[in-house]
C-alpha positions in Angstrom: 0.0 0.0 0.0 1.2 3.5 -0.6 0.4 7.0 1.0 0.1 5.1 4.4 -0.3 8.2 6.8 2.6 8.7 9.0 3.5 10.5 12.7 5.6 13.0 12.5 8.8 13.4 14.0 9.8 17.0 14.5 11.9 18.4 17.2 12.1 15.3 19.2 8.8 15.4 19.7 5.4 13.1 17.4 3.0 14.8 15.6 -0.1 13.0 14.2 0.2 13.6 10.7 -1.9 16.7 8.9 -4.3 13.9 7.2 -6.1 13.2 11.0 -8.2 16.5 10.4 -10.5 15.7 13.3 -6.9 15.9 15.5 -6.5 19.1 18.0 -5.0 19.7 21.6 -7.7 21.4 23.7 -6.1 25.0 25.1 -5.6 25.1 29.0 -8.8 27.5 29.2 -10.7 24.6 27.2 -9.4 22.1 30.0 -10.4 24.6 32.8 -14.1 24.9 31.2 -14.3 21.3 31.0 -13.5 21.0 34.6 -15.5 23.6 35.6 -18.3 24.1 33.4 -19.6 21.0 32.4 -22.0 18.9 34.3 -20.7 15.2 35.2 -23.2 12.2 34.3 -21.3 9.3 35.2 -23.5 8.9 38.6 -21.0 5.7 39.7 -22.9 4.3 43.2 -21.2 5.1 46.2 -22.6 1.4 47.1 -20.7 -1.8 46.1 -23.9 -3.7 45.7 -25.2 -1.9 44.1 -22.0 -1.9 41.8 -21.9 -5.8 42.1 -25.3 -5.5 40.3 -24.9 -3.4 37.6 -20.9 -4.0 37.2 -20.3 -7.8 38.4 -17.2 -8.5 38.5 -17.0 -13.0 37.8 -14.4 -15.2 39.3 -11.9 -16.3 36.1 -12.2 -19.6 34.5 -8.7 -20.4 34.7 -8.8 -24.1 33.2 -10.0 -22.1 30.4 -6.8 -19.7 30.3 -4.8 -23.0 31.2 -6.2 -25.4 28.6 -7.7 -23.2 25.4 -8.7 -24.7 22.4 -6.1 -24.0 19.9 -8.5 -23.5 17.1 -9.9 -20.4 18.4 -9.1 -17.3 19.6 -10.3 -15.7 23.2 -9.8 -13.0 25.4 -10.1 -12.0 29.0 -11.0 -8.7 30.4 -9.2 -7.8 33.4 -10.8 -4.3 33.3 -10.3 -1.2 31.6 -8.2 -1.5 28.6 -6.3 -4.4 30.3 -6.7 -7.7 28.3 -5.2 -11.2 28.2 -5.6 -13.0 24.4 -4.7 -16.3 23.5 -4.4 -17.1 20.0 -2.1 -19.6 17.8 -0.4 -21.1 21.2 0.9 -17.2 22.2 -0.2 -15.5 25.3 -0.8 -11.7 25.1 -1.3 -8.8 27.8 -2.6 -5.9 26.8 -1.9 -2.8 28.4 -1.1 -4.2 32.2 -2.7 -2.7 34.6 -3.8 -4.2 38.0 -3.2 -1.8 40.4 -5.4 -0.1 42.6 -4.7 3.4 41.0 -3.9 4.8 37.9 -0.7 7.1 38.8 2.8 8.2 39.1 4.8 6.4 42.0 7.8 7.0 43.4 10.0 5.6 46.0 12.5 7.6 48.4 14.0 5.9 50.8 11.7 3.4 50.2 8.4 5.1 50.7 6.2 4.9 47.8 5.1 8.4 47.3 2.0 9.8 45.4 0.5 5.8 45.4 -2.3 7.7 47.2 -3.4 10.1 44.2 -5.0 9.4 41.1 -7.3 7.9 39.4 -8.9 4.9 41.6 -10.2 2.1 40.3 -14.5 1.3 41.5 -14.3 -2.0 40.0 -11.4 -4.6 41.5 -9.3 -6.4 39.2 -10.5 -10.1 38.7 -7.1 -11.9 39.0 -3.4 -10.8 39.8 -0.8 -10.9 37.5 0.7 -14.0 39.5 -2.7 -16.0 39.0 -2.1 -15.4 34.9 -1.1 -19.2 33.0 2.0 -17.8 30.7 2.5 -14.4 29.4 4.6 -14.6 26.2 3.8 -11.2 24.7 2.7 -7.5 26.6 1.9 -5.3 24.3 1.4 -1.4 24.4 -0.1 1.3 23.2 1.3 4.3 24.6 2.9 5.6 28.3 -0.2 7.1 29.9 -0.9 6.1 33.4 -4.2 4.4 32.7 -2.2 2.1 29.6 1.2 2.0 30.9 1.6 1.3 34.7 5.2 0.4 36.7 4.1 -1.8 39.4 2.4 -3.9 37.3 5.2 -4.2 34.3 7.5 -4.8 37.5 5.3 -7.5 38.6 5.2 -9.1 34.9 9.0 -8.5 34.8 9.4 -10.9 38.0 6.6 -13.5 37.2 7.3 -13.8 33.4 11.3 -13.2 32.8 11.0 -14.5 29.2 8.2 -12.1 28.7 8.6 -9.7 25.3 7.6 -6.2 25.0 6.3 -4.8 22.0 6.0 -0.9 22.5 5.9 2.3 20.2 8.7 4.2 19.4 10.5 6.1 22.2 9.5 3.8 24.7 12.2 1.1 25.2 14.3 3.1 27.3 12.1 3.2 29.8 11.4 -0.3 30.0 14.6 -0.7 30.5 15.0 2.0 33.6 12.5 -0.6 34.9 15.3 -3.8 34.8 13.4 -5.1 31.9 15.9 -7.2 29.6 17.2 -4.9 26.7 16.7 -7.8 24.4 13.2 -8.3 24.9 11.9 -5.5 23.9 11.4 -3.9 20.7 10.2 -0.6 19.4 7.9 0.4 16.3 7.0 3.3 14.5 3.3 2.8 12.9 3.5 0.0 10.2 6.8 -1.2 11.0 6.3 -4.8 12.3 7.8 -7.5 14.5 7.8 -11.5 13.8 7.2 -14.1 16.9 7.8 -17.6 16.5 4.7 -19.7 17.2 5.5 -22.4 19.7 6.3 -25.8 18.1 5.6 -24.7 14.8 8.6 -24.3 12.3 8.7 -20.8 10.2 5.3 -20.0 11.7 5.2 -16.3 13.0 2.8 -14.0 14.3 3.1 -10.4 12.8 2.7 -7.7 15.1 2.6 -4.5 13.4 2.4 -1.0 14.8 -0.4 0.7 13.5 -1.8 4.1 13.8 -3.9 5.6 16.7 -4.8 9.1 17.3 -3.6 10.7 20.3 -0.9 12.0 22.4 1.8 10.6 25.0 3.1 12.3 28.7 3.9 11.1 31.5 5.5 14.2 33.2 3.5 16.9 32.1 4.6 19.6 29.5 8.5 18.1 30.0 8.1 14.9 27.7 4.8 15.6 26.2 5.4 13.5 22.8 8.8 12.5 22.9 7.4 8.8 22.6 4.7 7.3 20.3 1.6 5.8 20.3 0.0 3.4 18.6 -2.4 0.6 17.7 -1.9 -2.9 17.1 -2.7 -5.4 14.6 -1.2 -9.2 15.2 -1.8 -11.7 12.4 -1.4 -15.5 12.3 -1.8 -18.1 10.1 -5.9 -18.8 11.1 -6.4 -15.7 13.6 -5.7 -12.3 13.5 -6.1 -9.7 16.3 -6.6 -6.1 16.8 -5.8 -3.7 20.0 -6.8 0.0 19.8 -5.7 1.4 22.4 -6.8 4.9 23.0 -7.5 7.1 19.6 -10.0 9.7 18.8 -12.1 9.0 15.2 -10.2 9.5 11.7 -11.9 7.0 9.0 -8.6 7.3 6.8 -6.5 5.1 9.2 -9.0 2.8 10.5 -9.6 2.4 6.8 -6.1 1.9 5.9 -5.2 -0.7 8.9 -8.4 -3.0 7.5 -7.4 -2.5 4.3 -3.4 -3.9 5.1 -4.3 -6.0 7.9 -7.9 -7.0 8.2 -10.2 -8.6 8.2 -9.5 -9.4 12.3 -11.2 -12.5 13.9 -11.5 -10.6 17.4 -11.0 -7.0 18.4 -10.8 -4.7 21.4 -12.0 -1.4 20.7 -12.2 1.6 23.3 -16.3 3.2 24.0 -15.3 4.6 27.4 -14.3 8.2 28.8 -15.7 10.2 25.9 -17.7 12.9 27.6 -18.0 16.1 27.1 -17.9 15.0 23.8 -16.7 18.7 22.2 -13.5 18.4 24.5 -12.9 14.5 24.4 -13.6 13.7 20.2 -9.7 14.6 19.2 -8.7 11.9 22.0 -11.1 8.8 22.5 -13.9 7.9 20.3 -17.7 7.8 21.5 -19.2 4.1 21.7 -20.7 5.2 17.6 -17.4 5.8 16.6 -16.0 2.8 17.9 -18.3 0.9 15.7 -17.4 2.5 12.7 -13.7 1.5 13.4 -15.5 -2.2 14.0 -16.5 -1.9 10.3 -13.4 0.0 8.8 -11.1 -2.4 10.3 -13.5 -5.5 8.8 -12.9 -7.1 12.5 -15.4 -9.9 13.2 -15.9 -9.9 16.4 -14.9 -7.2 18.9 -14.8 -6.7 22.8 -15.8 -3.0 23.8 -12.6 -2.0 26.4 -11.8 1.2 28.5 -15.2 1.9 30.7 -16.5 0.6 33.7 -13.3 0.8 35.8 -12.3 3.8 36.3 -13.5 7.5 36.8 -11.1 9.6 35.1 -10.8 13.0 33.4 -13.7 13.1 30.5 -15.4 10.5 32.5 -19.1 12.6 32.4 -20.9 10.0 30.7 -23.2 8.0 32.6 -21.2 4.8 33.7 -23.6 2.1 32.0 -24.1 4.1 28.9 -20.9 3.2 26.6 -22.7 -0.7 25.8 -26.2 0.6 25.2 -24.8 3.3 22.6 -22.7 0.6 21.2 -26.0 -2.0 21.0 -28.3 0.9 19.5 -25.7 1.6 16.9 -25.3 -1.8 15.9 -29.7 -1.9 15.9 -28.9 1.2 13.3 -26.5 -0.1 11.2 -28.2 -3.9 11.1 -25.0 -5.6 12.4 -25.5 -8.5 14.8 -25.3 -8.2 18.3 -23.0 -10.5 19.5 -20.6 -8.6 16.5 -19.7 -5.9 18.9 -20.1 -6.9 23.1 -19.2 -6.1 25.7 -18.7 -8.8 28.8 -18.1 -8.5 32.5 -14.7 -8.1 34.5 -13.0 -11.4 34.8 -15.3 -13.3 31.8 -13.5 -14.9 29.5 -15.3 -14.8 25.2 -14.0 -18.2 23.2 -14.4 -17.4 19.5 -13.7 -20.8 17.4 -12.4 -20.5 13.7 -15.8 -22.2 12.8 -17.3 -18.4 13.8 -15.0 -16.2 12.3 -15.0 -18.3 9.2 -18.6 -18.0 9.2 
């Protein structure tokens, strides 16, 4: 394919590229509005029952995680965008993140500082990183808190030594400030791609390739805003394919191009969550219709509806149940099948078998 769009790299800093015409960075009085103006929907119950009604969390079926059918293709949702898929004999770990809060920590001394602020997670993770069968692969998507998160890459670091990391551009030195093996990881720019052996199976790889996303990176504020990628990623196999968006705001030209290159996918996970108030949030996440479009643009199969229900961030205002029923109405609109586009509870684990994706 030619005229794939790009980042840019300018300055030591990415761009998104000039094509993503929906792309802007709100102003700090758009920010202050946003905070202070408008009204915040998400009405999340004080009550954990009444959260264990509406938002179960389900104990994992780990003999399926142990044991899955190598024919298909499934996926556990540990909450947020965090996801564990198992496909062609490979173990992948999408964006870690188990702990309790979404945020910087530091140690002095010793003391973890700053483990007390942040965004805090309503919904408990369904399983530790410890209580995960084998993680082969952890792929990410780019270094905010909520996608990138140290104690848990520390924990996967400890529990899975052979682990590799598959991370945008930018980002392998600080995997490496975390002890992580220099030779495990590799970085991408958007359509470069990596090759994994498949497990017992001579000159069989999975492709990962680094695909685009819309969005921005920073973990310290104005002081490294950009100075890594981000990305999406498609993984293809020889009988399942797989597609992580990570976080992105709506462009058709690159969802278009990624199907076009890569699709179609046998299973996605697509983000509907934290897209309220929608004129300051659109650049940066998509809205649960969006996110369906990108299901069709993408020609993915079957996808998993990731990043709501967990926690309440910034642009958190839409009511907390809402991302699924936009996402079932639109599907209703468009006359796609339901089970096309779900969404399933914290800790549930969604077998696909090649006999549905081939059908």
């Amino acid at each position: 394919m030619e005229n794939l769009v790009r980042a840019v790299f300018s300055n030591g800093r990415w761009e998104n590229p000039k094509e993503f015409d929906t792309w802007k960075i709100p102003g700090k009085l758009e920010f202050l509005k946003m905070r202070l103006v408008d009204k915040d929907h998400s009405d999340i119950p004080s009550d954990p029952k009444k959260l264990d009604e509406t938002l179960p969390v389900v104990p994992v079926n780990f003999e399926k995680l142990e044991n899955p059918d190598p024919k298909s293709i499934q996926i556990l949702w540990i909450g947020h965008a965090t996801v564990f898929v198992q496909m062609e004999g490979v173990n992948i770990l999408c964006d870690p993140l188990f702990s309790e809060r979404c945020s910087p920590t530091f140690k002095v001394g010793g003391v973890e500082l700053l483990k007390h602020f942040g965004y805090k997670r309503y919904r408990p993770v369904p399983c530790k990183i410890r209580d995960l069968p084998r993680v082969d692969v952890v792929l990410i998507s780019h270094d905010h808190y909520d996608h990138l998160d140290t104690e848990s890459i520390m924990e996967v670091k400890e529990k899975f030594p052979k682990a590799k990391y598959y991370v945008p551009m930018g980002l392998k030195e600080w995997f490496t400030s975390c002890g992580c093996v220099e030779a495990n990881i590799e970085e991408r720019q958007w359509w470069e791609e990596i090759q994994h052996p498949l497990p017992g199976q001579k000159n069989q790889n999975l492709t990962f390739a680094c695909t685009p996303a819309q969005h921005w990176c920073t973990r310290n504020g104005m002081l490294d805003q950009n100075k890594r990628l981000w990305c999406s990623w498609a993984v293809k196999g020889p009988t399942h394919s797989f597609y992580f968006g990570g976080d992105t705001g709506y462009n058709k030209i690159a969802f278009q191009q990624i199907g076009k290159k890569y699709g179609p996918f046998s299973l996605s996970a697509l983000p509907i969550g934290a897209y309220e108030p929608r004129w300051f949030m659109h650049p940066q996440h998509v809205s649960p219709e969006e996110s369906v479009e990108i299901h069709k643009e993408i020609r993915s199969k079957f996808t998993l509806g990731v990043h709501w229900g967990t926690f309440k961030q910034m642009g958190c205002f839409e009511y907390y149940l809402e991302p699924p029923e936009l996402v079932k109405k639109h599907l209703e609109k468009l006359n796609l099948p339901a089970r096309s586009f779900r969404t399933i509870n914290h800790g549930e684990v969604w077998t696909i078998s090649t006999e549905e994706v081939n059908s």
